[in-house]
C-alpha positions in Angstrom: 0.0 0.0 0.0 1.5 3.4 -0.6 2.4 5.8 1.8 3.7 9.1 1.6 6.5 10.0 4.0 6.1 12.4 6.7 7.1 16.0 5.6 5.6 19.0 7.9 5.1 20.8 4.3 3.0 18.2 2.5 0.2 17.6 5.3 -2.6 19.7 5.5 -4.2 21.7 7.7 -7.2 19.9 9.4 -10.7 20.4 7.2 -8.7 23.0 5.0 -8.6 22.4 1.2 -5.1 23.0 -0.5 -5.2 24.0 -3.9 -3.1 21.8 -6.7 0.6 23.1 -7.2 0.3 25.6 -10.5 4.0 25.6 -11.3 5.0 25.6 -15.0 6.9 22.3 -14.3 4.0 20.8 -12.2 2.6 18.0 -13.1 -1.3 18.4 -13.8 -3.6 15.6 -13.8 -3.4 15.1 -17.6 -1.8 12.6 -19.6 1.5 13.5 -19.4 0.9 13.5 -15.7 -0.4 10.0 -15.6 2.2 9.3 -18.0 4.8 10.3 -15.5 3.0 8.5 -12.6 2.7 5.3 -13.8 6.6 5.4 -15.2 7.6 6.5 -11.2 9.3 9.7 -11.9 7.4 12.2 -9.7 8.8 13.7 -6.6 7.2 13.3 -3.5 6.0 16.7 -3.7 4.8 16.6 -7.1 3.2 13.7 -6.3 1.1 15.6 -3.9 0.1 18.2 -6.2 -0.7 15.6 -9.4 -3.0 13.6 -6.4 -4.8 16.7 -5.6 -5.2 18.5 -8.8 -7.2 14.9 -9.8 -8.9 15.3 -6.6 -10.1 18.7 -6.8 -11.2 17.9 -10.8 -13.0 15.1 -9.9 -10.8 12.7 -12.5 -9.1 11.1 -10.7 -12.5 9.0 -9.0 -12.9 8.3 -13.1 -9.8 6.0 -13.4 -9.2 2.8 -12.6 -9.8 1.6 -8.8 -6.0 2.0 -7.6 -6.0 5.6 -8.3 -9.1 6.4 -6.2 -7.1 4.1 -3.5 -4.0 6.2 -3.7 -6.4 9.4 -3.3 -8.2 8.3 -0.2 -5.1 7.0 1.4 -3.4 10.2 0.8 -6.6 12.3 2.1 -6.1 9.6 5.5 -2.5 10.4 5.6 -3.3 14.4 5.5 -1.1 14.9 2.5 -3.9 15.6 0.5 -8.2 17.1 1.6 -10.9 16.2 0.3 -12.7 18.6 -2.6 -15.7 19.8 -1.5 -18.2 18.3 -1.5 -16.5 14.7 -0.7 -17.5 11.9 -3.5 -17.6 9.7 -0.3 -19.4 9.4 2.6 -18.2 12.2 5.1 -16.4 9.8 7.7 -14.1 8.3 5.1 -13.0 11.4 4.2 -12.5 13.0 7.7 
């Protein structure tokens, strides 16, 4: 299963939402994103941002089951919130 390592910088603050990272060289939760998932190349922190861009679009709950896994596992961890309002019942994504 994954998990994300502890960095003070990636969690979020409790109930707040956290926008995706819109740097130039971010990767977005597009092909070339996926692309660059699925091959292992993202950062830890870009990782964050390409989770929760797909989040906060709604895509990523689109894909295949182990990518709405990753996204509730991160949301659990506190690397990643929930959009609003939470495709899921409220207590899995608290």
């Amino acid at each position: 299963m994954f998990h994300i390592p502890a960095h003070k910088n990636l969690a979020a603050p409790a109930g707040q939402y956290i926008a995706p990272v819109m740097r130039d060289d971010s990767p977005l939760f597009d092909v070339e994103g996926i692309m660059a998932f699925e091959d292992g190349t993202l950062s830890d922190e870009d990782l964050v941002g390409f989770v929760q861009d797909g989040i906060n679009s709604g895509l990523i709950w689109k894909l295949q089951g182990s990518y709405g896994r990753l996204a509730m596992q991160m949301i659990r961890d506190g690397a990643c919130v929930p959009a609003e309002p939470c495709p899921y019942h409220a207590r899995d994504c608290a």
